[in-house]
C-alpha positions as CSV (number, residue, x, y, z in Angstrom):
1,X,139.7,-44.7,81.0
2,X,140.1,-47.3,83.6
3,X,143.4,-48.3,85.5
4,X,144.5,-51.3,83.1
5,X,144.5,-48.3,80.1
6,X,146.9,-46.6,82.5
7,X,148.6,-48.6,84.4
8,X,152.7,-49.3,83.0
9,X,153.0,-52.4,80.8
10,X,156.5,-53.8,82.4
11,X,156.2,-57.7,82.7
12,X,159.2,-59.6,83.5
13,X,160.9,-62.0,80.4
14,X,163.3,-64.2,79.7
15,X,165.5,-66.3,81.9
16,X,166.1,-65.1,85.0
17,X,163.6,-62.4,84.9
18,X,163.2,-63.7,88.5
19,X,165.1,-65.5,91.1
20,X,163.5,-67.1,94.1
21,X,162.7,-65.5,97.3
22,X,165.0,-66.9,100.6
23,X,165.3,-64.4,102.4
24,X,163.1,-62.0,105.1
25,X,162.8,-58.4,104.6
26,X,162.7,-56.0,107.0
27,X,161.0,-53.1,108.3
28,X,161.8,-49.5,107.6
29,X,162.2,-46.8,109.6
30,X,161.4,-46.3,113.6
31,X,158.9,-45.8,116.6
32,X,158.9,-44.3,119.8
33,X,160.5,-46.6,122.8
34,X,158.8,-49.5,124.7
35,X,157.5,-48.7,128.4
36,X,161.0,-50.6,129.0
37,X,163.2,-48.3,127.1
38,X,164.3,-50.7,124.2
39,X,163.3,-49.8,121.3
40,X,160.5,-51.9,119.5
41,X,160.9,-55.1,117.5
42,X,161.5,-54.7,113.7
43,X,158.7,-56.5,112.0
44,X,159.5,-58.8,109.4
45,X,158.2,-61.3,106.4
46,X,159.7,-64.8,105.8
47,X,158.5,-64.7,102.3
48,X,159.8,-68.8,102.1
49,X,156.6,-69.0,104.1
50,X,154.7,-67.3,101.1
51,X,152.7,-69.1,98.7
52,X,150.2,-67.8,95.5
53,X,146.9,-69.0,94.0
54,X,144.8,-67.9,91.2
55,X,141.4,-67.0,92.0
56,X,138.6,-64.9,91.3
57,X,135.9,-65.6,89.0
58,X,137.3,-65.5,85.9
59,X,141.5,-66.5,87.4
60,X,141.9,-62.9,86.9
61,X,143.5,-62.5,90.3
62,X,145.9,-63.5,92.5
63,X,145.9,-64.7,95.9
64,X,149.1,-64.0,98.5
65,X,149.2,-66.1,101.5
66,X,151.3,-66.1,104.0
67,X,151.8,-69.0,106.6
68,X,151.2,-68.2,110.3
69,X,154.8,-67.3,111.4
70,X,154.6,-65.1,107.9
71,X,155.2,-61.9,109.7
72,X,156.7,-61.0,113.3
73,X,156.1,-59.4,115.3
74,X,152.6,-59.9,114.3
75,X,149.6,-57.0,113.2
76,X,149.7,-54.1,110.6
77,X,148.4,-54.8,107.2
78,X,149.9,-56.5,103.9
79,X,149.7,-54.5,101.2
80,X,150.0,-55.6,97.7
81,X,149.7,-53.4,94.4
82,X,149.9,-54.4,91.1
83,X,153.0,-52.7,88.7
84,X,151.6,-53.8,85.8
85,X,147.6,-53.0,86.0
86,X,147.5,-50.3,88.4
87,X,145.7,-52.7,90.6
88,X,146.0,-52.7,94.7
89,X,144.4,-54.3,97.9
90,X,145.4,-54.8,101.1
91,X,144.9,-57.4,103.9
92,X,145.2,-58.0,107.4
93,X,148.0,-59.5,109.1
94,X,146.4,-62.1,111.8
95,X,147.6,-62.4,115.3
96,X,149.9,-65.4,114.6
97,X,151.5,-63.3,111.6
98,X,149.4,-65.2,108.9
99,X,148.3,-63.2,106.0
100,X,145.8,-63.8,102.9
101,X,145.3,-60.5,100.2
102,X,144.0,-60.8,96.7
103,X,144.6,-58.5,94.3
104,X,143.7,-58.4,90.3
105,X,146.7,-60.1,87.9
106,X,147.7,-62.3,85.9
107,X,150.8,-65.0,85.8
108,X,152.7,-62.3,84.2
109,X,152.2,-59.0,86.1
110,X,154.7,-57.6,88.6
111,X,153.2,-57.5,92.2
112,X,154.7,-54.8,95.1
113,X,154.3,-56.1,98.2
114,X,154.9,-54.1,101.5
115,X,153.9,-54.8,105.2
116,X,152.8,-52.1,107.5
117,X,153.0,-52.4,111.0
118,X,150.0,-50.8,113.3
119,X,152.3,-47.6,114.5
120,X,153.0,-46.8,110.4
121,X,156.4,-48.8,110.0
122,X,156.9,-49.9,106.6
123,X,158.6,-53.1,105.0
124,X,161.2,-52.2,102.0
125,X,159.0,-52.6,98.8
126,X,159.5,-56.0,97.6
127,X,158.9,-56.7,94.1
128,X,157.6,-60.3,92.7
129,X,156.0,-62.2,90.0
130,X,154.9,-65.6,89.7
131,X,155.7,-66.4,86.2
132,X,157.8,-69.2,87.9
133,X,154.9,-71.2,89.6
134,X,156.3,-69.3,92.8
135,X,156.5,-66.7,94.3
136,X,160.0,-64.9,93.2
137,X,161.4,-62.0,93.5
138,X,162.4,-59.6,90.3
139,X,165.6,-59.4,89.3
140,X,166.5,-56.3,87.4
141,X,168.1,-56.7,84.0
142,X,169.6,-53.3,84.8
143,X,171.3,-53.3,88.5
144,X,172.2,-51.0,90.7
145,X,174.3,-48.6,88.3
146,X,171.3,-46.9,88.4
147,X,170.4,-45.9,91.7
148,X,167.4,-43.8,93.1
149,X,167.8,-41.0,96.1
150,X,166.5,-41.0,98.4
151,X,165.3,-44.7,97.3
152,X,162.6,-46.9,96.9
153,X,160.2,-45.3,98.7
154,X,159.3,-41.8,99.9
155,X,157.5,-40.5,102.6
156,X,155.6,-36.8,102.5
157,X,154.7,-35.3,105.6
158,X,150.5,-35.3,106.4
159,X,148.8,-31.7,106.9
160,X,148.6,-29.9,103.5
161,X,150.2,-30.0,100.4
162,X,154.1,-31.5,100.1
163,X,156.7,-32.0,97.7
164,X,159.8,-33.7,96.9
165,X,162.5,-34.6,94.5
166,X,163.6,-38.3,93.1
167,X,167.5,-39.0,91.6
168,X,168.0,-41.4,89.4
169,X,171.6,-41.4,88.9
170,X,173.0,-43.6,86.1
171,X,176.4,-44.6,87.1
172,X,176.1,-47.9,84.2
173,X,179.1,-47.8,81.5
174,X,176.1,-47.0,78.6
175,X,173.5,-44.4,78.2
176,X,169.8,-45.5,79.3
177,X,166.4,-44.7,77.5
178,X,164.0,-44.0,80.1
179,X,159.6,-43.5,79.6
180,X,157.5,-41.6,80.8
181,X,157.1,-42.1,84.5
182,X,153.7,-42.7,85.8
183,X,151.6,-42.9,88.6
184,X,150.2,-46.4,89.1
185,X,147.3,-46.3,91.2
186,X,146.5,-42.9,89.4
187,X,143.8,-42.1,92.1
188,X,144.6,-38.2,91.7
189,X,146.0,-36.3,94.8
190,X,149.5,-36.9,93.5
191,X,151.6,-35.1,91.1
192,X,154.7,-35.9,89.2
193,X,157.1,-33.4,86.4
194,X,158.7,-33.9,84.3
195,X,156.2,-36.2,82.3
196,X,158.3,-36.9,79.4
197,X,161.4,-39.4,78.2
198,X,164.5,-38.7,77.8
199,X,168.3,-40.6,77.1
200,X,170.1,-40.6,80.6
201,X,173.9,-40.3,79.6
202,X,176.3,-42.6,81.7
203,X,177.5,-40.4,84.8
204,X,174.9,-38.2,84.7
205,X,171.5,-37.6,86.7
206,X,167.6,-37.4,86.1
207,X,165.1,-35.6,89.2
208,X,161.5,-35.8,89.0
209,X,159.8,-33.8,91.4
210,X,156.5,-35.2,93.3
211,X,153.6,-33.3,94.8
212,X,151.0,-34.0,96.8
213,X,148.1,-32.3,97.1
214,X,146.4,-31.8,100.5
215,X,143.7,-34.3,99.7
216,X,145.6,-36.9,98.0
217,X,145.6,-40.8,98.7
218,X,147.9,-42.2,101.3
219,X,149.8,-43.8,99.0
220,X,150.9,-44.5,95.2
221,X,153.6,-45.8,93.5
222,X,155.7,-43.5,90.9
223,X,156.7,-45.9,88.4
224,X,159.8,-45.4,85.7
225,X,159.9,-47.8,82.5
226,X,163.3,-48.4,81.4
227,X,163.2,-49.4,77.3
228,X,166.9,-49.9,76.8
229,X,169.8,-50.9,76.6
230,X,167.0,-53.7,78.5
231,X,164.1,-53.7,79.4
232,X,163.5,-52.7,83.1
233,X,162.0,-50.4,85.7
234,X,162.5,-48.4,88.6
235,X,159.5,-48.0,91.1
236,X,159.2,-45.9,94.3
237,X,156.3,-45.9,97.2
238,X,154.8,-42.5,98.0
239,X,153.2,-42.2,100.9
240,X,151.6,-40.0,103.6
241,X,153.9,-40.3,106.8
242,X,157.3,-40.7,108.2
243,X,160.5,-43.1,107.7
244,X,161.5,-41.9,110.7
């Protein structure tokens, strides 16, 4: 079986499936102080400065470039996985914060892009597709009455096996018909339970426990389908390290 058999089937349709991206996002979580005493920088992306091409042999790919000036300060990596295919890569952030990564998709995948800085800070995921002839950001049919805790993503400490709980809490006026959540990259190491779908009343709340085993990837993405009352997702990063 190969990823595309696994990997969730979520596309975005229909207007406003995705809005356009003007604005930076930051990066999460902390380091240790400067030799000055101020704490460090908080890198960021001007995703304006963000443009897509379709490459590869076949077009079966996508190319994410960022201008120099992309990402301050600048270093770390780009990361960029594919929601829809189970596809990921990852490229290097240049010294004048220019980027290029290529990943497998199509126009109609979702892409999860996340920066990560050379001392292990992380970018808040940030969702797109390019359905639009840009790059855009998703917007989710179902907002945020349906929140996740501790949100979207999750760190597990290195050094042996770890686990963890996910909320979703669905505080939306109707009841919502969740899948089964899956693993995107499905690279084994990782663990999720419960693995089945259920109806998530209004007012009440759904955990799903995640374990890592001690040899497991650094990172995956634990990805929840949402069939109705619209079509929708929830998505959160695991990963090997700290938000702190």
């Amino acid at each position: 079986m190969t990823r595309r058999d696994r990997a969730p089937s979520f596309r975005p349709e229909g207007p406003g499936a995705i809005v356009p991206l003007c604005i930076a996002m930051s990066m999460a979580g902390g380091c240790a102080p400067t030799e000055t005493g101020n704490p460090p920088l908080t890198p960021t992306v001007d995703v304006a400065t963000v443009r897509h091409e379709f490459t590869g042999v076949r077009g079966d790919s996508v190319t994410f470039r960022g201008a120099p000036g992309t990402v301050t300060p600048t270093g770390g990596v780009i990361d960029a996985i594919n929601l829809s295919q189970g596809e990921a890569a990852q490229g290097t952030v240049s010294d004048d914060g220019s980027f290029s990564v290529e990943v497998l998709g199509t126009v109609a995948d979702v892409f999860r892009l996340q920066v990560v800085s050379a001392d292990g800070r992380r970018s808040e995921p940030l969702d797109v597709g390019v359905a639009s002839g840009a790059v855009a950001a998703i917007a989710h049919a179902i907002g945020e009455c349906l929140a996740l805790a501790p949100g979207d993503q999750l760190a597990l400490p290195a050094g042996g096996a770890a686990t963890a709980t996910i909320a979703l809490t669905n505080d939306c006026p109707a009841s919502l018909s969740l899948g089964i959540p899956v693993l995107v990259l499905a690279g084994g190491g990782w663990a999720i339970t419960p693995a089945g779908s259920l109806e998530l009343p209004a007012g009440e709340t759904w955990s799903v426990g995640v374990e890592r085993l001690a040899d497991a990837p650094m990172r995956d993405v634990l990805f929840v389908p949402i069939a109705a009352p619209d079509a929708d997702y929830r998505a959160v990063t695991l990963f090997v390290g700290s938000t702190e």
